[in-house]
BAZALO-940819 format. One record per atom (N, C-alpha, C, O): residue in three letters; x, y, z. Coordinates in steps of 0.05 Angstrom, whole numbers, plus 5000, padded with zeros to 4 digits. Example, Ala and Ser with C-alpha at 12.3 -4.5 7.8 and 13.67 -1.06 7.14 Angstrom:
<sites>
ALA526448865156/ALA524649105156/ALA526449345156/ALA528549345169/SER525749555142/SER527349795143/SER525850015157/SER526850235161/
</sites>
This chain:
<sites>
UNK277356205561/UNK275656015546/UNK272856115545/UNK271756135523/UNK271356175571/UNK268856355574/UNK268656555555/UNK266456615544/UNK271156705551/UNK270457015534/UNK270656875499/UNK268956915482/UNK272856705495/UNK272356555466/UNK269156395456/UNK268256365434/UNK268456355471/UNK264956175464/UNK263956445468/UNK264156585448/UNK263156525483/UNK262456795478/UNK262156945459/UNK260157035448/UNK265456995453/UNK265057165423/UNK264557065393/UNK263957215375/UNK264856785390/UNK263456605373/UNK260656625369/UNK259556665348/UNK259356575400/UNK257056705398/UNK255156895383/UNK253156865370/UNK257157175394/UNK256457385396/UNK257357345351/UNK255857435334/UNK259157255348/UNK259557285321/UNK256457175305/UNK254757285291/UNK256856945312/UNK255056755302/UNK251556975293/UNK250657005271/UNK250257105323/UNK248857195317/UNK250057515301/UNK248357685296/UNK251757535298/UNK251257875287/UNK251557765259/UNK251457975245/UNK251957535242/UNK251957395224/UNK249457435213/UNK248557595196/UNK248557265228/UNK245257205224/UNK243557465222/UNK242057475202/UNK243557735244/UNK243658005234/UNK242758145215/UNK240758245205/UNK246058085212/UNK246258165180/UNK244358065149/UNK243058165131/UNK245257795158/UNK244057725139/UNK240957745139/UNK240057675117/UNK239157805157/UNK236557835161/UNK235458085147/UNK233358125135/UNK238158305153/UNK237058575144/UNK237258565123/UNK235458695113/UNK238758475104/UNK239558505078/UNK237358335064/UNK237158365040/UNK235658185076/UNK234458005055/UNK231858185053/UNK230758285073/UNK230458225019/UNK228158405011/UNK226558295023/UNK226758055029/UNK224358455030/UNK221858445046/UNK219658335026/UNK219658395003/UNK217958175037/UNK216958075012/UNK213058245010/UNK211358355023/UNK213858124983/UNK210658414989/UNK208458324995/UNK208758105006/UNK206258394995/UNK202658355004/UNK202458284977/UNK203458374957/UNK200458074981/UNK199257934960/UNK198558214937/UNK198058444944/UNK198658104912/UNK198258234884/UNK200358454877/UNK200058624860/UNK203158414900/UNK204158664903/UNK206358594890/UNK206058404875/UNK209658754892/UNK211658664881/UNK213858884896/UNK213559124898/UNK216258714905/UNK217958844917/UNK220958914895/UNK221658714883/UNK222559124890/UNK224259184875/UNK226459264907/UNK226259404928/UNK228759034891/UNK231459154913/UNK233859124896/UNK233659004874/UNK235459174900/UNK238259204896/UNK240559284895/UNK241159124913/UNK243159414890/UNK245659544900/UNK245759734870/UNK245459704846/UNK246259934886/UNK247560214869/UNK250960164876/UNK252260144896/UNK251360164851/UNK254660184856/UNK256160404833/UNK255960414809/UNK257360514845/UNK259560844834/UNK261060684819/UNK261660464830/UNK261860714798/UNK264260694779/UNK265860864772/UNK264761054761/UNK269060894775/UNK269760994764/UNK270361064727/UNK270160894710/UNK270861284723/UNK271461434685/UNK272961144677/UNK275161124689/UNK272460954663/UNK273760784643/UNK277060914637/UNK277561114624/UNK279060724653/UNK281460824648/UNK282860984665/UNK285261044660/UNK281461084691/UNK282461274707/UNK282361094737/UNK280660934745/UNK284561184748/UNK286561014773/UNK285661244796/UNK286661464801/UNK283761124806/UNK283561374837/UNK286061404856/UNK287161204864/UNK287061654865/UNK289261714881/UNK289161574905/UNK286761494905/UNK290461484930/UNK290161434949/UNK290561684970/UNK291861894966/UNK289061614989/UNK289261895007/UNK291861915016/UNK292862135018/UNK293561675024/UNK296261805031/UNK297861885008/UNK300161915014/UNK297461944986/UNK298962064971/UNK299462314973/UNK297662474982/UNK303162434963/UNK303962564976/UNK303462844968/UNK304163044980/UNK301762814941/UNK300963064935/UNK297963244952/UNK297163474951/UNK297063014964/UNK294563124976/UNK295863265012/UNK294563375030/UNK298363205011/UNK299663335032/UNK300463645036/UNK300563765057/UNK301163785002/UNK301064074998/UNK298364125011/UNK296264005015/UNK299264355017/UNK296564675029/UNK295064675015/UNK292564635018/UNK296864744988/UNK294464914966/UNK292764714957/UNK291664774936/UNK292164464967/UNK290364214957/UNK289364134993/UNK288063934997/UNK289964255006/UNK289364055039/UNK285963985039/UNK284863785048/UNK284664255026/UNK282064145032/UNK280064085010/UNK277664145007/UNK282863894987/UNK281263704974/UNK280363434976/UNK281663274990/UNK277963354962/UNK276563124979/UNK276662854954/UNK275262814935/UNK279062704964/UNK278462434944/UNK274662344950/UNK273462284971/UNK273562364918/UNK271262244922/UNK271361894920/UNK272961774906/UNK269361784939/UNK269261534949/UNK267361444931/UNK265061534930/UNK268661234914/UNK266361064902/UNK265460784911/UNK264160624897/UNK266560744935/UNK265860494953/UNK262660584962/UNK261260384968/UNK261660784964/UNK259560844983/UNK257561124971/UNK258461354968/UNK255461074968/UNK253761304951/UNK254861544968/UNK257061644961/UNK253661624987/UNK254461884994/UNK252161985007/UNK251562025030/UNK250962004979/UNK248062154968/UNK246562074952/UNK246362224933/UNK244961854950/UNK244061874925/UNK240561794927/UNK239461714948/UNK239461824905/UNK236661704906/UNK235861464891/UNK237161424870/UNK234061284898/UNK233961114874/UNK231561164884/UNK230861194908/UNK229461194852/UNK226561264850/UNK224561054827/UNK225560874814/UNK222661114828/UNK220061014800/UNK219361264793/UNK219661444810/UNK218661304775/UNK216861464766/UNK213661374772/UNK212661144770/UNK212161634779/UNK209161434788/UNK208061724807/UNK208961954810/UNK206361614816/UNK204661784846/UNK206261834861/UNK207461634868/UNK207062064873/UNK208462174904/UNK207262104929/UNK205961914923/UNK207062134947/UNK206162104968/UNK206062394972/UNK208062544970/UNK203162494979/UNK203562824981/UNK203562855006/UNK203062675023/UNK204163155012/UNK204463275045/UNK206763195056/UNK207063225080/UNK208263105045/UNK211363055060/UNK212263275058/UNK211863425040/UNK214363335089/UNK214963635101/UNK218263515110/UNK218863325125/UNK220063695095/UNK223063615106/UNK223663885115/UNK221964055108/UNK226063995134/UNK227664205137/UNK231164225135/UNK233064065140/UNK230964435127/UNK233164555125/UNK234164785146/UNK233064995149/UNK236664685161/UNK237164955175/UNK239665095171/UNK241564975161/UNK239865385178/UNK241365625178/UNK243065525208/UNK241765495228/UNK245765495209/UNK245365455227/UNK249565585233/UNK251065585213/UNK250365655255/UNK253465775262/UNK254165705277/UNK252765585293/UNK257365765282/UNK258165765294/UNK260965985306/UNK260666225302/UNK262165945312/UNK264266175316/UNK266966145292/UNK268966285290/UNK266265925275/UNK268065985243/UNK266466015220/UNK267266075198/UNK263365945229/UNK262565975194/UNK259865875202/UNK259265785224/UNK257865935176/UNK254865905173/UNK254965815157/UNK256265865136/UNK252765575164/UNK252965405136/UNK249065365141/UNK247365475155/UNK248865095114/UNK245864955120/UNK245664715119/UNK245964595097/UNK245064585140/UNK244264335142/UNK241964215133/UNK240064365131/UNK241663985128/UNK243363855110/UNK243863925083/UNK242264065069/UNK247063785071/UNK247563885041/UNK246063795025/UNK246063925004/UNK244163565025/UNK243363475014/UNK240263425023/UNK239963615038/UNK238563325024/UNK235663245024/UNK234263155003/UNK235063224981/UNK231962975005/UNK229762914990/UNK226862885000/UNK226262795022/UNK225162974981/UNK223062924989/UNK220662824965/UNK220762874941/UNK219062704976/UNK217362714956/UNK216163004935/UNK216163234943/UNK214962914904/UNK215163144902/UNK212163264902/UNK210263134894/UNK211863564915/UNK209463654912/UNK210063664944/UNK208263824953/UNK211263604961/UNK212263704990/UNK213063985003/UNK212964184989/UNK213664015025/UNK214464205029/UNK217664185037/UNK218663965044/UNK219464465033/UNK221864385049/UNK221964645063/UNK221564835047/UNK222264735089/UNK222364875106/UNK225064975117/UNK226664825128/UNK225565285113/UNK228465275125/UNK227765435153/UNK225965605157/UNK229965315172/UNK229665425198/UNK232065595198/UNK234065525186/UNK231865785210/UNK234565935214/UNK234765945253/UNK233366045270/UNK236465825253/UNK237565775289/UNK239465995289/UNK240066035313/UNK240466165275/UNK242266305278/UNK241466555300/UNK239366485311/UNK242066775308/UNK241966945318/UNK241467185300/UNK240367385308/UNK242167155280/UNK241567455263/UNK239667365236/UNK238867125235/UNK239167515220/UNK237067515197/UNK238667385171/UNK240867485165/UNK238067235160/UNK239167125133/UNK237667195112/UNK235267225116/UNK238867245083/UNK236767245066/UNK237166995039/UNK238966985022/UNK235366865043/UNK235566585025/UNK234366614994/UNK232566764987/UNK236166384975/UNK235066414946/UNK234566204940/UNK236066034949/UNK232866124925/UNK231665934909/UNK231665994874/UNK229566094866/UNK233065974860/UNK233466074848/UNK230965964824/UNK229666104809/UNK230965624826/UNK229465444811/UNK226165524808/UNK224665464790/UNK225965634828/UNK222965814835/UNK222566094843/UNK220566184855/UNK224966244834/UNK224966474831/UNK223266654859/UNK221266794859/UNK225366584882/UNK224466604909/UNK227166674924/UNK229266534924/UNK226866874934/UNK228367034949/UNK226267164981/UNK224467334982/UNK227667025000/UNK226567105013/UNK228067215042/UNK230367165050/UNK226767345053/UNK228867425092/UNK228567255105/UNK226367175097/UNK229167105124/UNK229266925142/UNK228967065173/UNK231367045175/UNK228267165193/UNK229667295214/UNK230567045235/UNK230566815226/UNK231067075252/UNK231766935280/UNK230266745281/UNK228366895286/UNK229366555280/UNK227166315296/UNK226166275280/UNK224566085284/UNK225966385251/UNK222966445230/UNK224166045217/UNK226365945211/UNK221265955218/UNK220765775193/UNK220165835170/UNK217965945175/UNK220365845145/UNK218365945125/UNK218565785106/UNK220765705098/UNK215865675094/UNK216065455078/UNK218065515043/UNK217065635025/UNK220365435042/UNK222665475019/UNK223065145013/UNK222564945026/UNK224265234987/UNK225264924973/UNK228664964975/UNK229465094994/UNK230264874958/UNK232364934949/UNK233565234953/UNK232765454946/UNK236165154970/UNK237165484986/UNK239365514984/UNK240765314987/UNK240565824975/UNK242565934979/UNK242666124998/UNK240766284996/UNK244266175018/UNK245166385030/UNK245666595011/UNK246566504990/UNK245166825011/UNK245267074995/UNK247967275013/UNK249567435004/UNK247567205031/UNK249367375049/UNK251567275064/UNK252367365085/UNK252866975044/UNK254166835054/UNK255566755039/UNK253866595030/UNK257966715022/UNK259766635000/UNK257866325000/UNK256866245020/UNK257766224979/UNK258065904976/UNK257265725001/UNK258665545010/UNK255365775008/UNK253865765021/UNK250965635011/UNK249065775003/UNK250965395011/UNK248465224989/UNK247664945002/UNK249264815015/UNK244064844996/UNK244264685002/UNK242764564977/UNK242564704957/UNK241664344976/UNK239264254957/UNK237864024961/UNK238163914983/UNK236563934946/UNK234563734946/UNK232863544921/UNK231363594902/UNK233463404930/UNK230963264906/UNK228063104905/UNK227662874915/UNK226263274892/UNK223763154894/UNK223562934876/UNK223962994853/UNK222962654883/UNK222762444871/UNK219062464860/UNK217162544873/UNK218962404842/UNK216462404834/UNK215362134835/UNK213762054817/UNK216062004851/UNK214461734855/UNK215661694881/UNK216561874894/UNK215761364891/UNK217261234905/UNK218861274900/UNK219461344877/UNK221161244926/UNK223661264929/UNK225161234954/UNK223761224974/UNK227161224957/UNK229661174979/UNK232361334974/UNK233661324953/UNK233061454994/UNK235761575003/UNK238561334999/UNK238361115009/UNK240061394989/UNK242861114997/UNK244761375010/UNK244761594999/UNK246061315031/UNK248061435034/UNK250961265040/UNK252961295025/UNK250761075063/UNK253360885063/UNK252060635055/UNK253860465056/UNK250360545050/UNK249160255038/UNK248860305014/UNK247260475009/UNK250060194994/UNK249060184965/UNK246060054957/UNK244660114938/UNK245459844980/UNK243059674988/UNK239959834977/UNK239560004995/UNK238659844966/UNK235959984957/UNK233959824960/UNK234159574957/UNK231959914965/UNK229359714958/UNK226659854963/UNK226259954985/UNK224959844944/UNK222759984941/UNK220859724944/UNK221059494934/UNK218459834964/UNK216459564972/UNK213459634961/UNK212659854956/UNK212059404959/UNK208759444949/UNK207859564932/UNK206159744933/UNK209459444905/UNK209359654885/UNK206859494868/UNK206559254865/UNK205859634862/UNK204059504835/UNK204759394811/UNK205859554796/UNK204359114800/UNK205059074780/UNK205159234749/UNK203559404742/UNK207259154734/UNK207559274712/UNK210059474704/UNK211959524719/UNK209559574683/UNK212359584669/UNK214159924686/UNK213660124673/UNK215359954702/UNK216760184714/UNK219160354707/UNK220960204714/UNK219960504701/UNK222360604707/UNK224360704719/UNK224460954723/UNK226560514729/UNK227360544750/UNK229760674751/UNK231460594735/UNK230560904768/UNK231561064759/UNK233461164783/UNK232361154805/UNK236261254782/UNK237861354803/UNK238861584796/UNK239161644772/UNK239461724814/UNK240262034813/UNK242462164833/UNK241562174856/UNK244862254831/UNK246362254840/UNK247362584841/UNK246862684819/UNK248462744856/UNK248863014846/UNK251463054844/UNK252363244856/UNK253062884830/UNK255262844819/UNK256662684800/UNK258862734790/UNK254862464794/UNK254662354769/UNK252562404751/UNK251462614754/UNK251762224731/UNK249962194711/UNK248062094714/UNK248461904729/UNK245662104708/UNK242761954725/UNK242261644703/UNK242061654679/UNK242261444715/UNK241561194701/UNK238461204702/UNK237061344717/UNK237661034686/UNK234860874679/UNK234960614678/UNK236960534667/UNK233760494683/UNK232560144672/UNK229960074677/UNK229160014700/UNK228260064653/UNK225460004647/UNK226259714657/UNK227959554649/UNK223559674684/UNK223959414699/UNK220159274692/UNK218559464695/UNK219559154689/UNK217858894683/UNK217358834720/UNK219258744733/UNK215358884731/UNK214758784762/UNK211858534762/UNK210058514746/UNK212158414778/UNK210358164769/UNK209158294796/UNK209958464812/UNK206058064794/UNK204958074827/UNK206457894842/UNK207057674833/UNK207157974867/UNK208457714890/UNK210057754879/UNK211057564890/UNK212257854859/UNK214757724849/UNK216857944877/UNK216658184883/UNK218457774885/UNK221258064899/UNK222657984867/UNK222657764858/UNK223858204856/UNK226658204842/UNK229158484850/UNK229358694862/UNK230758304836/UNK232558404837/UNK233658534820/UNK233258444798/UNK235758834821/UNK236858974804/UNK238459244806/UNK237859474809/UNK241059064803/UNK243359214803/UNK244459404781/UNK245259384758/UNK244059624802/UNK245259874780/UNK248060014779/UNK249359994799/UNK249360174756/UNK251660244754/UNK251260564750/UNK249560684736/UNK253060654764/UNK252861044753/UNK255861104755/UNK257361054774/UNK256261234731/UNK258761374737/UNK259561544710/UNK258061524690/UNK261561684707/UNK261761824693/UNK262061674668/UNK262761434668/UNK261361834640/UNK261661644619/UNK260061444609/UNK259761314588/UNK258761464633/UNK256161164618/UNK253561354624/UNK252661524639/UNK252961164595/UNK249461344589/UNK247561274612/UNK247961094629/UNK245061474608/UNK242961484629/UNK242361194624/UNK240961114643/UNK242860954605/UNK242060774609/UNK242060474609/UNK240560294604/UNK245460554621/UNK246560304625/UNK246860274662/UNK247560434678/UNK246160084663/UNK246860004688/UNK247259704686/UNK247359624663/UNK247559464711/UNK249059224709/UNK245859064703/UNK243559164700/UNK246858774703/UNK243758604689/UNK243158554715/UNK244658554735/UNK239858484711/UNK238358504726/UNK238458144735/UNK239057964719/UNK237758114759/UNK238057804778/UNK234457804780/UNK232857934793/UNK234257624764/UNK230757494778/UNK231657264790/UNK230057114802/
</sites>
């Protein structure tokens, strides 16, 4: 009976929790808060496989990956506007006794930042940027300020990044977004995915106003459809 009230309890507040984190932050006077859910769609007409299906059981498919549209992954939701400059992310070179890879596959940063690759490895790598026409050596320990990297001396071997040119936020398992203290007036709000199609929605921000606005990405739909917007 002790451990039942208890876990009622214990329910009751992780309820409450929840629901605390999820609710938008509200802004500083003359300001305006933008939140809302990114959600993946699947192609109009197409039935995603289940993982126990029996064809994902062959070899010659073992290390294919049903993509999840319950959950971004990766993605950005941004404005267009001012960056925040001097933001510094890294990237590392990094092994083990089956393979060299770079961590992380993904990153963002503001844009006009730096992205830095570390190599932890033991031996010399040589990295490409191809977007900025940068090829460079890496040795042992070396930091050196790089954007966007390929291993050169490594099959398929890649990582990347995206510079948001304004505000912005990462989604990875929360579809949940929300951009705070924004200045009134007319924005474009924008998501970016490195596997689907990039949406838009020209959003209207009041002073003091929080709103709301739910977006859609997925294959097949234009940069500028996404779902209607909740004031």
């Amino acid at each position: 009976m002790h451990f039942a009230r208890g876990f009622r309890a214990w329910s009751a507040l992780a309820l409450i929790g929840l629901a605390c984190a999820s609710a938008p932050h509200a802004p500083t006077p003359g300001r305006g808060t933008l939140f809302g859910d990114l959600r993946l769609v699947p192609h109009a007409g197409v039935t995603m496989p289940d993982a126990g299906d029996p064809t994902y059981q062959d070899r010659r498919v073992r290390d294919a990956r049903i993509f999840d549209y319950s959950q971004p992954g990766f993605a950005v939701v941004y404005l267009e506007g001012s960056p925040t400059p001097g933001e510094r992310v890294e990237i590392s070179i990094r092994a083990n006794d089956f393979e060299t890879r770079l961590a992380p596959s993904w990153l963002a940063l503001a844009a006009g930042g730096t992205v830095a690759v570390h190599n932890t490895t033991a031996e010399p790598h040589t990295v490409s940027c191809p977007s900025l026409s940068l090829v460079a050596a890496v040795a042992p320990g070396e930091t050196p300020g790089a954007h966007s990297v390929f291993l050169l001396d490594r099959p398929q071997v890649e990582s990347g990044f995206f510079a948001a040119p304004g505000p912005y936020v990462v989604l990875t398992r929360d579809p949940r977004f929300e951009l705070r203290d924004l200045p009134p007036g007319r924005v474009e709000l924008r998501a970016w995915h490195p596997r689907l199609p990039p949406v838009t929605r020209s959003v209207e921000i009041g002073a003091d106003q929080v709103l709301r606005v739910d977006l859609e990405m997925g294959v097949g739909r234009s940069a500028e459809e996404s779902s209607d917007a909740n004031h």
